[in-house]
N, C-alpha and C positions, 0 to 999 in steps of 0.2 A: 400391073407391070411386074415383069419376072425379070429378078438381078441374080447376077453368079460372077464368080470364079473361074469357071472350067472347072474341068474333070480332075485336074490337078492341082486345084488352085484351094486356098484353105477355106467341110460343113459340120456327137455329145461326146466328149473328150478326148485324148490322143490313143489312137486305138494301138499303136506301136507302144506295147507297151514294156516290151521285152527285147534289149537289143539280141540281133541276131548270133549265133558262132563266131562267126570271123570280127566280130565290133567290139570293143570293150576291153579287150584282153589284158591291159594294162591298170585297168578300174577295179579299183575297192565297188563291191556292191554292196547298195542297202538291205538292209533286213529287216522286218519287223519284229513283234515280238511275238508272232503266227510263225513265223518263222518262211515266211515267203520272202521273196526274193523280186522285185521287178526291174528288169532290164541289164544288171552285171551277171557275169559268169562268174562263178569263185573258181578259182583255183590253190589247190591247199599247198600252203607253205611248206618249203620243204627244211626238212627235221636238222639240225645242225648238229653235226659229229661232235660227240662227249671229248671234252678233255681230257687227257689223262693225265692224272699226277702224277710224280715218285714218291707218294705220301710214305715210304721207310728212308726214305732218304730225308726228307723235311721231319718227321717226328725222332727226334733225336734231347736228349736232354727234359728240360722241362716240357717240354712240346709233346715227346712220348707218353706220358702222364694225360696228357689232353687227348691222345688220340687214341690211347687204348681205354679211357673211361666213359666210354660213348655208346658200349653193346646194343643200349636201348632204341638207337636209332636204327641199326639194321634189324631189330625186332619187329619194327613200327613199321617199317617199310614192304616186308615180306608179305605176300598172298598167298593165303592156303589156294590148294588145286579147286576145291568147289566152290571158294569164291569167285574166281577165273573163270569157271564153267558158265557161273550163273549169270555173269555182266555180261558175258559173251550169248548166252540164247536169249537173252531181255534187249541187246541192240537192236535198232531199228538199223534198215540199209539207209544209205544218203547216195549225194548225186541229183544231176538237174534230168529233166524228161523236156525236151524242145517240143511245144505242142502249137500246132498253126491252124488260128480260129478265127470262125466269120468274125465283122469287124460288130457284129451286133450282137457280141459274148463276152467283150470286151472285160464292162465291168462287172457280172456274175465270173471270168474268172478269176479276173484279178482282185477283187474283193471278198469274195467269197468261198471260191473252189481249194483257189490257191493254198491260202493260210488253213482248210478243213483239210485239204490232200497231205499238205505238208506232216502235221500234225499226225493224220493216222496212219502215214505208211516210210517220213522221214526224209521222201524224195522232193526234190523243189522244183516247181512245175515254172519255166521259163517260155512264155506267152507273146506270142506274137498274133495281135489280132488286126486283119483287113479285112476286105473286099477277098469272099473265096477265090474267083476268078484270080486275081493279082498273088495271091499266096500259090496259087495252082502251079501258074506260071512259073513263081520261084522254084519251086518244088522242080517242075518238069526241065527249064534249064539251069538246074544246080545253083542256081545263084545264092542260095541257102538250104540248112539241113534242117531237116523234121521228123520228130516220132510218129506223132501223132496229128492228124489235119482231121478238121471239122468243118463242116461245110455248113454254107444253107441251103444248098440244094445239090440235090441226085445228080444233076446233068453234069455239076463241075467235075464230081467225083471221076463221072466216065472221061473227060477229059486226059486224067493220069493212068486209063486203063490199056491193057494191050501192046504190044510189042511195038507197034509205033506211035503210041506214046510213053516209052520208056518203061513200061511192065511197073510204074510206081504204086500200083494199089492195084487188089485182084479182089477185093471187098471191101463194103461196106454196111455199118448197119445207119437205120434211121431211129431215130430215140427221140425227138420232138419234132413240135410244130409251132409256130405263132403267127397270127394274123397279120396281114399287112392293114398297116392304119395311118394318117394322119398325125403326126406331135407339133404340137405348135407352143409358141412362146408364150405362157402366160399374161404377161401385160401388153401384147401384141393390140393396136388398134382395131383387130380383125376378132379378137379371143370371142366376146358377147357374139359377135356373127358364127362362130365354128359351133358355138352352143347351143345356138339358135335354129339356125338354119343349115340347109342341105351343102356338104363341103365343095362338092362340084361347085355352088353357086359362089359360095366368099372364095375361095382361090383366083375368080376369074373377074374380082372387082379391082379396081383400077389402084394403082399404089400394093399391091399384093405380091409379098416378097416368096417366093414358093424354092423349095432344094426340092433335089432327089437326089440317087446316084448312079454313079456309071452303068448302064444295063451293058455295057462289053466287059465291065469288072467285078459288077457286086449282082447276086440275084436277086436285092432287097429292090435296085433301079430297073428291074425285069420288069416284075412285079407292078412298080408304080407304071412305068408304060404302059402296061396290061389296064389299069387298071383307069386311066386317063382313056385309054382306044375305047374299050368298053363300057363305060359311064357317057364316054362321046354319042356314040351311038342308040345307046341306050335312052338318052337324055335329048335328044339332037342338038349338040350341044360341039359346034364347031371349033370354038373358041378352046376346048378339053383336048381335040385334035390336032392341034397348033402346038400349044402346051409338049405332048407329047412328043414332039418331033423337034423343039428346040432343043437347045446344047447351054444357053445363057443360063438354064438353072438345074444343072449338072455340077457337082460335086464329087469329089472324093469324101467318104466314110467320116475320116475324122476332122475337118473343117464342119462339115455340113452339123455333127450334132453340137459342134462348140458353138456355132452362132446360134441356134437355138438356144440355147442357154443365157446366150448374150443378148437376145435379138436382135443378129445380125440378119436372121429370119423371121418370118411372120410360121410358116410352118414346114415339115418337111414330110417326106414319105418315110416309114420305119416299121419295124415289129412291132407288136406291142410290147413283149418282152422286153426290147430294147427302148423302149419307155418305161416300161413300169420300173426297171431299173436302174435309169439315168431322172426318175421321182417327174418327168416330161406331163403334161395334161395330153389329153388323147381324142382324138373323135373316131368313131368306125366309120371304112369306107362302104357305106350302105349302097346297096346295089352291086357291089361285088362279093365275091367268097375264096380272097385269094391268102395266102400262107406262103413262111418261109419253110422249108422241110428239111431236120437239121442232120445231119447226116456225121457219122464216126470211122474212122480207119486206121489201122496201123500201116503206115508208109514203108516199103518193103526195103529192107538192109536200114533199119533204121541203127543208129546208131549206141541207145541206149535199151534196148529190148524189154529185158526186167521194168524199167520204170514206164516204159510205154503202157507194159500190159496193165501196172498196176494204174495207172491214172484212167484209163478205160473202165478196167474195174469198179474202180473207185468212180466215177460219174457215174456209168451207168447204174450202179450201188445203190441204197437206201439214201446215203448221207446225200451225193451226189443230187438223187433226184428230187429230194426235196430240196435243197437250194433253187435246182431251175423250175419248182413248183412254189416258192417264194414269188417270184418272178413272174407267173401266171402262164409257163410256157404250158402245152399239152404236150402230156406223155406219153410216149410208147413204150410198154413195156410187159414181154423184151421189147428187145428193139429188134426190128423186121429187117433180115441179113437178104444182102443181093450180093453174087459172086463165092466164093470158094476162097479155102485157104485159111480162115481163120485159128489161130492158133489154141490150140486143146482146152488150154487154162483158161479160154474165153469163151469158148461155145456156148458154157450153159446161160449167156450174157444172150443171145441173138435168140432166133425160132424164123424157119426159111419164108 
């Protein structure tokens, strides 16, 4: 038996995890002590105009005595020019970088990237992570702003390309991959069967709670459809075919990995990345050879430029890639650029 939600309805943590521009404006945000930030915007307080005394007017009598024997304080206070020079070339820059990532990056950014980004370049990486398709959309009707979008797949990407669809991105590179696999709920009454035996077969035994996700919103629910049609066939296995074309165990991103965790599922369709970093048990979908293909871009007129470039940098980077090889994603590197336009300070980042 296959239960859901909907597509909208609540399936491994809340992937929203950065509220957007326009939310928050009034909110203190958290910090760590990484110095990331998830979900407030800072905005710096503004400097309150110096007082000014008539301290010749107040120092009169014994009070003059007191205010002319204090030299040592304006000594103490004074900076030489090279000490000025030197705080001034040892700052790092600051400022948030709005980066909009598949919802299966979720917590390698926010755990990981974030508080290492922060740390070596100053900027606060402000993360909003769904379903590409759903972030696309935002993207393409303004409904939110973005430096930087990460996809898990090439197709979304083209989506934002071209004059009608708003000239949002005129490249991209690809920099990983990770398999699509099975995560199920460790104490699942199904778990000894997933280890056991072939996954096509326990998914389709009776009481068998199964997620996936939107295949019109996330390319991770492509995949599982892909992956259900072709095991159907492969297997002659009708009952896979069914499966596929239901909507009752359909999910959004982030209900679907929270009930795993809960066992509000018995298992769902996912990366493996996005297991191996929500700590999920795993089985491979044997008899297929499907992958998410993670894709990078600078969003055109983005808003914070400088910190876009740097947080590209910075993943695609040493530090970066070993994080998402924590993870067991595969690596491309460089990363394989499709389209034109990339900016100077990035190129030596891609290879056509």
């Amino acid at each position: 038996m296959v239960t859901g939600r909907g597509a909208d309805g609540p399936p491994f943590g809340n992937k929203m995890t950065a509220s957007r521009p326009s939310q928050c404006l009034s909110s203190l945000r958290r910090a760590t002590g990484s110095g990331y930030v998830s979900g407030m915007i800072l905005h710096p307080a503004k400097k309150r105009a110096p007082i000014v005394a008539l301290l010749a007017i107040a120092c009169t009598g014994v009070t003059v005595a007191g205010c002319s024997s204090s030299p040592s304080s304006t000594t103490s206070s004074s900076t030489t020019p090279a000490a000025s020079a030197s705080a001034t070339s040892s700052a790092k820059p600051s400022g948030d970088v709005f980066v909009f990532s598949a919802g299966s990056l979720d917590t390698l950014m926010t755990k990981t990237v974030a508080p290492a980004f922060h740390a070596a370049t100053g900027y606060t990486l402000v993360d909003t992570s769904h379903g590409s398709g759903t972030l696309a959309s935002d993207i393409k009707n303004g409904v939110a702003v973005a430096d930087v979008f990460v996809s898990a797949s090439p197709a979304v990407d083209a989506t934002l390309e071209g004059a009608a669809n708003g000239n949002w991105v005129s490249w991209y590179g690809s920099f990983a991959s990770s398999p699509e696999v099975l995560g199920y709920y460790p104490k699942s009454k199904f778990a000894k069967d997933l280890q056991t035996m072939p996954w096509y077969k326990v998914i389709t035994m009776p009481g068998f709670r199964l997620g996936r996700t939107d295949p019109t919103q996330d390319p991770g629910g492509v995949l599982a459809v892909k992956a259900l049609e072709e095991t159907a066939a492969a297997q002659h296995l009708p009952a896979l075919k069914k499966l596929a074309t239901e909507t009752s165990d359909v999910y959004s991103e982030d209900p679907e990995e929270a009930d795993i965790q809960t066992g509000q599922l018995d298992a769902s369709f996912m990366y493996e990345a996005d297991a191996n970093s929500q700590d999920s048990p795993f089985v491979k979908l044997t008899g297929t050879n499907l992958a998410g293909d993670y894709t990078i871009t600078l969003v055109n007129k983005a808003p914070h430029m400088a910190a876009a470039e740097a947080f590209i940098e910075f993943l695609l980077g040493p530090t970066g890639q070993a994080e998402m090889k924590a993870d067991n994603f595969n690596i491309v590197s460089p990363a394989t650029l499709s389209g034109s336009g990339v900016p100077s300070a990035l190129a030596s980042l891609f290879t056509p």
